[in-house]
MIDOSE-1310 file (N, C-alpha, C; in nm, 2 decimals, decimal comma, always signed):
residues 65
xxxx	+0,35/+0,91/+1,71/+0,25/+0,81/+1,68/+0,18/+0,85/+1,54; +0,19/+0,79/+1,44/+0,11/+0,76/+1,32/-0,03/+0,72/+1,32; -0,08/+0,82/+1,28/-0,25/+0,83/+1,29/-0,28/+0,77/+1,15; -0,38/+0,67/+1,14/-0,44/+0,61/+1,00/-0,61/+0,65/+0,99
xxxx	-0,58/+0,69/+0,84/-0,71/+0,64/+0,77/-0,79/+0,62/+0,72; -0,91/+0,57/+0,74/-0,97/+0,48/+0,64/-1,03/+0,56/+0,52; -1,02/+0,48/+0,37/-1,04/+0,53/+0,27/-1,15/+0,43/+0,21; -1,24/+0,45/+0,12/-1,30/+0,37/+0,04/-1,27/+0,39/-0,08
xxxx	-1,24/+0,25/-0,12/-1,21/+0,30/-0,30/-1,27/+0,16/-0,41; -1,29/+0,21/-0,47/-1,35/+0,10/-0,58/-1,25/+0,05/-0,67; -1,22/-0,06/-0,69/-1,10/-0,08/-0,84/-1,20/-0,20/-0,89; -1,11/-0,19/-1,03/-1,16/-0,33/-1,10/-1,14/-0,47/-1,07
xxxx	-1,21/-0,50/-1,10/-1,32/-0,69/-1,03/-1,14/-0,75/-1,08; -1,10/-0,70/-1,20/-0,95/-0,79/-1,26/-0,79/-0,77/-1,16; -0,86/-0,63/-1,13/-0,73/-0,60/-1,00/-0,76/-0,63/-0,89; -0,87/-0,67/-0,83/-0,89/-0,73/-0,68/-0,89/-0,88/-0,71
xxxx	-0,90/-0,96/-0,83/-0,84/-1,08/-0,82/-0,73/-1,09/-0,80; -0,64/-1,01/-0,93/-0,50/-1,05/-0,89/-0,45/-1,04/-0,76; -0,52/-0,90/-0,67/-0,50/-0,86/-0,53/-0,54/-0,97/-0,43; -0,64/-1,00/-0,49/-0,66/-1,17/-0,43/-0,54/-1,30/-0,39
xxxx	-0,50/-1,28/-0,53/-0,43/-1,38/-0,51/-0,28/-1,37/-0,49; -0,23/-1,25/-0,48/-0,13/-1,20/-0,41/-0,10/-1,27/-0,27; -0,22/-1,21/-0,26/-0,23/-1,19/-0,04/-0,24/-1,32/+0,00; -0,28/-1,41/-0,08/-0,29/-1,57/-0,05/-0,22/-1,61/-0,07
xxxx	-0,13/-1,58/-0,18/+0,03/-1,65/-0,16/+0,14/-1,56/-0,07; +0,09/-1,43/+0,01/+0,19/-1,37/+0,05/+0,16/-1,33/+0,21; +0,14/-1,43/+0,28/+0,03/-1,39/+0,36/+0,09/-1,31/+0,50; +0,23/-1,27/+0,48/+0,27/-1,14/+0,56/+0,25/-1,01/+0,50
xxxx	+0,15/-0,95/+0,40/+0,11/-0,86/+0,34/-0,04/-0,92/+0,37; -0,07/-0,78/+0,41/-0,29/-0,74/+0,42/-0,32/-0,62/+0,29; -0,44/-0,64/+0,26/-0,49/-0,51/+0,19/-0,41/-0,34/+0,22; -0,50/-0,35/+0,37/-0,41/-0,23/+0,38/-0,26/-0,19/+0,35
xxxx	-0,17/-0,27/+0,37/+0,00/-0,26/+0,34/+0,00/-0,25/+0,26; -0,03/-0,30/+0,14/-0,05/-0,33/+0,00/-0,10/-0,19/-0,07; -0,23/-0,11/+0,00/-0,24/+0,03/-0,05/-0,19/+0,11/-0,01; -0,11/+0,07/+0,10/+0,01/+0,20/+0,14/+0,10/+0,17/+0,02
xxxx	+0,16/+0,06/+0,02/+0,24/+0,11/-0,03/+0,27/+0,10/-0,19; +0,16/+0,09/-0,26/+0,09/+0,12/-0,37/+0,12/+0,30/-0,41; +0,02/+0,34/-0,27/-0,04/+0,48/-0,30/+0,15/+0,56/-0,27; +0,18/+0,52/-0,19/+0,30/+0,60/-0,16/+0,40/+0,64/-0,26
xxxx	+0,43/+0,48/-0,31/+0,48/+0,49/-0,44/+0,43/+0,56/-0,59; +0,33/+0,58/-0,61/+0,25/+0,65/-0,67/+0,32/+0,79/-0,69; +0,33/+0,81/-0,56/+0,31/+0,96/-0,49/+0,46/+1,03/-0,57; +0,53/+0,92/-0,51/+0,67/+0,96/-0,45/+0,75/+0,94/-0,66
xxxx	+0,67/+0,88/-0,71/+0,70/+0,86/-0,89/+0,64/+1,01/-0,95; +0,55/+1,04/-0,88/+0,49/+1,13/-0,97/+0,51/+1,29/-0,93; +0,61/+1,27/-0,86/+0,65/+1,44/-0,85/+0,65/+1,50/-0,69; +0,55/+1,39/-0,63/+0,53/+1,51/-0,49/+0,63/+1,36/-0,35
xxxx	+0,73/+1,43/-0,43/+0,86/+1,34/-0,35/+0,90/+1,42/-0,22; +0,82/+1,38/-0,09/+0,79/+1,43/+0,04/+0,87/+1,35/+0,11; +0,91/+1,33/+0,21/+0,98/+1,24/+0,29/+0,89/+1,20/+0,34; +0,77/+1,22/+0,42/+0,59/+1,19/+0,45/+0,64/+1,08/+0,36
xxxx	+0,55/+1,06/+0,22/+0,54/+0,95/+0,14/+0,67/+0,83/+0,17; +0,75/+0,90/+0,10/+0,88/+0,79/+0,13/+0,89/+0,73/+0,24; +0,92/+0,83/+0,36/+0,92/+0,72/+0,48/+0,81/+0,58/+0,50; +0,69/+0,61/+0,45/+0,58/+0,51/+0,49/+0,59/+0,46/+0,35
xxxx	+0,69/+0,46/+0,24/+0,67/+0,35/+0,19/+0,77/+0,28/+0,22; +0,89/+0,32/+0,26/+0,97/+0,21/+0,33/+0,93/+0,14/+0,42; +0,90/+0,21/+0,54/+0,78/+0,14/+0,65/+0,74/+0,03/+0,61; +0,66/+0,08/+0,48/+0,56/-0,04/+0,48/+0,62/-0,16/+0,37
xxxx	+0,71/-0,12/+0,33/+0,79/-0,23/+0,26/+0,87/-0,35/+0,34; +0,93/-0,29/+0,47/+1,01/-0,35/+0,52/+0,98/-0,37/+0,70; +0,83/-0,32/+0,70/+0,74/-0,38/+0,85/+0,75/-0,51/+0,85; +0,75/-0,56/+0,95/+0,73/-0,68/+1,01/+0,62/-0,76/+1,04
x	+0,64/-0,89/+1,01/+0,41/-0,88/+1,06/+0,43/-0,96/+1,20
């Protein structure tokens, strides 16, 4: 079982538009999916290539809603 959780984060007013209007034309993606698999990716580009990261960003690439 996969334990989650919650984070608070602040971004720019110009990246939660665009984020806005992502999720409104994509409406089998939520916020949260979206910062998984953001952060994962992140993760997994910048050196700390875990199987952790990778697996949950495939997960969350190719979840089902």
């Amino acid at each position: 079982m996969n334990a989650t959780i919650s984070i608070l984060a602040e971004i720019p007013e110009d990246l939660h538009e665009t984020l806005k209007g992502y999720l409104e034309s994509h409406p089998d993606w939520d916020q949260d999916r979206v910062f998984s698999a953001a952060l994962s990716l992140f993760l997994i580009q910048n050196g700390e290539c875990d199987r952790r990261a990778a697996r949950v960003y495939l997960n969350t690439l190719f979840q089902q809603s």
